[in-house]
C-alpha positions in Angstrom: -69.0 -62.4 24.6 -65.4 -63.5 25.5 -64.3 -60.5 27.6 -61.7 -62.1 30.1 -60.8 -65.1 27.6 -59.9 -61.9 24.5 -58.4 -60.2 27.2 -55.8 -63.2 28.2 -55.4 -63.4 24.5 -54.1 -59.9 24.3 -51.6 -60.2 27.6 -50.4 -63.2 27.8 -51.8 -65.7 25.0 -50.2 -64.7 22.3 -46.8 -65.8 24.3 -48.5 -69.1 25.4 -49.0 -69.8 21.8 -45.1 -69.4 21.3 -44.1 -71.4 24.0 -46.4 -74.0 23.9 -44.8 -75.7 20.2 -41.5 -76.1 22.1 -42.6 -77.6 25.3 -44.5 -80.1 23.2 -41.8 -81.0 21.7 -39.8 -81.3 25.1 -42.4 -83.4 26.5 -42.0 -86.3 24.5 -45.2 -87.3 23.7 -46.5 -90.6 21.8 -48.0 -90.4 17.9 -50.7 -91.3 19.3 -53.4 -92.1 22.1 -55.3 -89.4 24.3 -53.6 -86.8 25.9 -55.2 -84.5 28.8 -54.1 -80.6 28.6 -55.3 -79.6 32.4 -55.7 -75.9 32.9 -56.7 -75.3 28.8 -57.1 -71.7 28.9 -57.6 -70.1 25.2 -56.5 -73.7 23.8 -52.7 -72.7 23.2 -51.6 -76.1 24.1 -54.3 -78.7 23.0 -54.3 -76.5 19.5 -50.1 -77.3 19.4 -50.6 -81.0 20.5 -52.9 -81.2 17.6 -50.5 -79.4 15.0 -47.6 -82.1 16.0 -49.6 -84.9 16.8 -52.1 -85.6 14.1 -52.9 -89.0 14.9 -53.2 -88.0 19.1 -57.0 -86.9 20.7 -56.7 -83.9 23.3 -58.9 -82.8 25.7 -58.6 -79.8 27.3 -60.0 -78.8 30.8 -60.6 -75.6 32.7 -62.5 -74.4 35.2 -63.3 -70.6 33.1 -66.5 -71.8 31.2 -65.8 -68.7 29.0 -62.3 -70.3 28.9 -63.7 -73.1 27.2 -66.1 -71.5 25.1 -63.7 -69.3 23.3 -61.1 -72.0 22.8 -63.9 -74.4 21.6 -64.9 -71.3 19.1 -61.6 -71.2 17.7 -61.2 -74.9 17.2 -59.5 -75.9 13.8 -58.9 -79.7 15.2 -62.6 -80.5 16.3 -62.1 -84.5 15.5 -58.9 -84.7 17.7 -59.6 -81.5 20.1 -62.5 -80.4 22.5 -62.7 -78.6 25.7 -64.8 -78.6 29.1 -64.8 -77.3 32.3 -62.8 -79.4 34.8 -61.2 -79.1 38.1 -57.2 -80.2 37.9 -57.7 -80.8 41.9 -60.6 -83.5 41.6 -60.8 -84.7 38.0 -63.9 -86.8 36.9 -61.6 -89.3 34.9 -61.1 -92.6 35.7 -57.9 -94.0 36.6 -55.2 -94.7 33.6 -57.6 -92.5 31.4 -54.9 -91.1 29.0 -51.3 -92.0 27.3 -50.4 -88.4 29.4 -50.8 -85.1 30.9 -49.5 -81.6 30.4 -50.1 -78.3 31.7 -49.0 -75.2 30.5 -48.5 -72.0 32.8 -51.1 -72.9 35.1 -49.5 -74.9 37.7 -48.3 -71.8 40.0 -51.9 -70.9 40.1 -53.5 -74.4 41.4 -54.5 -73.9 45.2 -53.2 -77.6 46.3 -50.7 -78.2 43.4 -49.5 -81.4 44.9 -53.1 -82.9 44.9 -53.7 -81.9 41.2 -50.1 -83.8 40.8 -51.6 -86.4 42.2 -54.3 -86.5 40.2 -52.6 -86.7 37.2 -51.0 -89.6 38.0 -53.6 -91.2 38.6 -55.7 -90.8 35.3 -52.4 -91.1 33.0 -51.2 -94.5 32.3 -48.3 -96.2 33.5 -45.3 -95.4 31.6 -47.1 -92.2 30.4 -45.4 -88.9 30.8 -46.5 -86.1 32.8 -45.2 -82.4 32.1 -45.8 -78.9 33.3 -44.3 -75.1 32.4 -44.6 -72.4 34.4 -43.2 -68.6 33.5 -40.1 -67.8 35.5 -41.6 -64.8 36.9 -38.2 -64.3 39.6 -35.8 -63.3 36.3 -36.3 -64.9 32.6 -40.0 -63.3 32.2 -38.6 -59.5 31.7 -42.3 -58.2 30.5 -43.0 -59.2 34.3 -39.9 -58.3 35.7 -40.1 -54.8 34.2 -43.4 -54.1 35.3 -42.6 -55.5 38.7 -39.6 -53.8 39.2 -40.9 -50.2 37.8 -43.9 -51.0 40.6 -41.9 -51.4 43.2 -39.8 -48.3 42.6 -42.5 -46.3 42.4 -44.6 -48.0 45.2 -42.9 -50.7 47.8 -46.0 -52.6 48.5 -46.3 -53.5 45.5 -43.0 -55.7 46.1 -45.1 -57.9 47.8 -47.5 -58.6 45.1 -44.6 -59.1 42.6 -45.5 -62.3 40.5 -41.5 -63.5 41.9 -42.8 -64.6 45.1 -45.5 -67.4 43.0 -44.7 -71.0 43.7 -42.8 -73.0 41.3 -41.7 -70.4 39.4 -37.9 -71.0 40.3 -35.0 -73.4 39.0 -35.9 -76.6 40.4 -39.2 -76.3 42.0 -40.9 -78.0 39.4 -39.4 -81.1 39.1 -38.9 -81.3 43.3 -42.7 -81.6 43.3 -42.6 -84.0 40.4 -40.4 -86.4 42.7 -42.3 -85.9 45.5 -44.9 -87.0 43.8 -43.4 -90.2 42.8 -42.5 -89.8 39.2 -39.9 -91.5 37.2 -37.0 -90.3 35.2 -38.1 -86.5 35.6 -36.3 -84.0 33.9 -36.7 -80.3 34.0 -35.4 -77.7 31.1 -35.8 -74.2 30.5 -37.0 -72.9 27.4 -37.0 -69.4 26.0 -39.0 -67.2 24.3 -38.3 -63.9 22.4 -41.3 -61.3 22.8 -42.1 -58.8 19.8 -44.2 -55.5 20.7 -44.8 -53.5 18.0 -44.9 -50.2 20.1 -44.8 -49.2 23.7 -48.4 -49.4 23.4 -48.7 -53.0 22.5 -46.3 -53.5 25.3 -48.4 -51.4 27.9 -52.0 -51.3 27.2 -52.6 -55.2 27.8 -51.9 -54.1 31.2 -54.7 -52.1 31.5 -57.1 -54.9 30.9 -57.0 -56.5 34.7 -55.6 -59.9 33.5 -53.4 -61.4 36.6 -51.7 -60.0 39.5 -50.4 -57.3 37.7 -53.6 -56.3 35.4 -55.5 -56.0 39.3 -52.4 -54.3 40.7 -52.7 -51.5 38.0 -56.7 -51.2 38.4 -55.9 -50.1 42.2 -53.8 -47.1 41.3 -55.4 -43.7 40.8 -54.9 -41.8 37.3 -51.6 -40.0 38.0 -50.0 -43.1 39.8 -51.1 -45.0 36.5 -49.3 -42.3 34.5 -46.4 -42.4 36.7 -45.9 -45.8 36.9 -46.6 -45.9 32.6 -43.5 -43.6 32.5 -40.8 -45.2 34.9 -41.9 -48.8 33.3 -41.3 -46.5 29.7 -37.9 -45.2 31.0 -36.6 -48.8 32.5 -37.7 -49.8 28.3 -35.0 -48.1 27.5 -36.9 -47.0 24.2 -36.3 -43.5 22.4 -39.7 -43.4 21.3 -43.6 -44.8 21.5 -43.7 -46.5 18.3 -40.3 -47.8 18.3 -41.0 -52.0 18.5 -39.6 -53.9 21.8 -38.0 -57.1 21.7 -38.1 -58.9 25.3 -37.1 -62.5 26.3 -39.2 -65.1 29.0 -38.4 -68.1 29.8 -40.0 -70.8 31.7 -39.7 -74.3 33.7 -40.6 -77.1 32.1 -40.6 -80.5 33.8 -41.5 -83.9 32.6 -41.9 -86.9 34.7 -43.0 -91.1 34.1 -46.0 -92.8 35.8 -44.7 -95.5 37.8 -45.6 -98.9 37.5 -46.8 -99.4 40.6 -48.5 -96.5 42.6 
């Protein structure tokens, strides 16, 4: 029922989960009032907003309707917390909607990220605080970065697929747009993550599963490329055996911002 959305859960939301407490806590949210999570996914963010913020409402929006339907299945905070399908580049709100806006990891991924900027301004209040993270896919995400790397060894035009060459992704990016976009007092932080695989396996197999750039990459290559590629990402591990566990760090940029007064 929740193919693509158990998936994600498997490759990458399981880390969302663990990055998501800290960059609430770095986005300085009221107690209270409603709060818009744009780009909701598995509901990794809205579920953390509601663990710190008992007295806050969140709303989460995506445009995966099977997105939504598994986060709204796994929804422990249904009087504070519900999901629906939305567009970040043309939202249905009306203006000065909610106390503020966050999005995690989804940013890089927007087609016209500037306009979805925009249009959180415009449904947050002024004064409220808008904030994004996105994965630091050039360095400080080394589950990418080894993959990537082992790819492009093996295969050089894969280098051009590498998740590095993603918008906003670098030192600063983030919180250019954010001024650019007219918002106050913005401030951008890493934050880091340490990743736990239990095997090589639990390290590898999520690949196989299609999710991203890399997950389509890896459904192009033919059996023994697959194998091949399995064994120089293995080797670059630098792990003596299958089941011995892997410890990895990520990081990403977070940026927060103010609604201006006047816009």
């Amino acid at each position: 029922m929740f193919g693509d959305a158990e998936a994600y859960e498997r490759f990458m939301g399981r880390w969302s989960r663990l990055v998501a407490r800290p960059f609430v806590d770095f986005t300085d949210l009221p107690e209270r009032g409603r709060m818009l999570d744009v780009g909701s996914g598995t509901g990794s963010l809205a579920f953390a907003i509601a663990e710190r913020k008992s007295q806050a409402r969140v709303l989460g929006i995506d445009p995966s309707q099977e997105y939504v339907a598994y986060a709204t299945s796994r929804n422990r905070f249904a009087d504070r917390a519900s999901f629906e399908v939305g567009d970040a580049q043309q939202l249905r709100f009306g203006d000065a909607s909610f106390d503020a806006a966050l999005s995690l990891l989804v940013f890089n991924f927007i087609p016209d990220p500037k306009k979805a900027l925009l249009e959180l301004l415009r449904v947050t209040k002024p004064r409220g605080k808008v904030s994004a993270a996105v994965w630091d896919y050039g360095a400080g995400m080394r589950m990418l970065r080894t993959f990537w790397d082992a790819a492009a060894h093996m295969d050089p035009a894969a280098e051009n697929l590498d998740e590095k060459h993603m918008p906003l992704c670098r030192a600063g990016e983030l919180s250019a747009l954010w001024r650019q976009g007219g918002l106050e007092n913005v401030r951008e932080q890493s934050i880091d993550i340490n990743m736990k695989f239990e095997s090589f396996t639990d390290y590898w197999d999520p690949f196989l599963l299609g999710q991203g750039p890399a997950g389509s990459y890896v459904r192009r290559l033919e059996r023994d490329q697959l194998k091949a590629l399995r064994k120089e990402v293995k080797r670059r591990c630098s792990l003596s055996a299958e089941d011995t566990p892997l410890f990895l760090p990520a990081r990403v940029w977070s940026v927060r911002g103010i609604v201006p007064n006047h816009r």
